[in-house]
N, C-alpha and C positions, 0 to 999 in steps of 0.2 A: 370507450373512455371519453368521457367530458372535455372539451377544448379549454386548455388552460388549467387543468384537474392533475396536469402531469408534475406542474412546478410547485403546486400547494406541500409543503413541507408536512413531514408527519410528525405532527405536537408533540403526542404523547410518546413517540421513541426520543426524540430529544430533550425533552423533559428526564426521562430516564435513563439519559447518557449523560446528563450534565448535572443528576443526581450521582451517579457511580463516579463520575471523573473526581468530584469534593468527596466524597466517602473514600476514594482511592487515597486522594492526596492527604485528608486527616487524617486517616488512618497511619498513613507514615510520615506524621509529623510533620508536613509541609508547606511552607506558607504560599497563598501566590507569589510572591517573588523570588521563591526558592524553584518553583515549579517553571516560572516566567524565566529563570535562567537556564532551566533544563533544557527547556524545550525550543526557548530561542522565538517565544513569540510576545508579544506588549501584556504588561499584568492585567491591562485593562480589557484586552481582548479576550483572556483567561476569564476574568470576572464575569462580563456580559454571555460569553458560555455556560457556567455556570450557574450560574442565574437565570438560563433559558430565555436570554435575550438576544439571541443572535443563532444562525443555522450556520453551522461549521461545514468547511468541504471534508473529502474523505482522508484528502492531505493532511488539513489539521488534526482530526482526528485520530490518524496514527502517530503523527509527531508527539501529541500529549499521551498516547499510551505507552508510546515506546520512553518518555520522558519519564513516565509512573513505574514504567519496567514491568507492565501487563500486557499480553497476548491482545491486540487488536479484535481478536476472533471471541475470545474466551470475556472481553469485555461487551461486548454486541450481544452473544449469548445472552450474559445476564440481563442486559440491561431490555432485551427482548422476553425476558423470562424463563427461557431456555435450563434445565436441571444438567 
């Protein structure tokens, strides 16, 4: 492994996670600030995720699934392409 190769974020899964997390929350009618109250984090922080602006830790990530009321796993899955 390349020095410094460990911390380079991988794009295209968060790209694809911060596509499912807005297709989650359309899906059930939810605004960022509905979502922003669920889950107890800044709408703006929600936003720049979703938009693939920002690399979320593994904390956040379950906090806005468990917010969506989706399986942490079973979101990863898809958003890896997993059937």
């Amino acid at each position: 492994m390349k020095a410094g190769s460990f911390y380079k974020p991988n794009e295209s899964l968060l790209k694809a996670i911060a596509k499912e997390f807005k297709a989650i929350r359309l899906k059930q009618g939810l605004t960022i600030e509905e979502l922003s109250e669920m889950s107890g984090l800044h709408e703006k922080y929600i936003q720049t995720i979703e938009r693939n602006h920002r690399n979320m830790s593994i904390s956040v990530f379950v906090q806005i699934a468990r917010a969506l009321k989706v399986s942490p796993s079973k979101l990863l899955d898809k958003a890896l392409g997993a059937k």
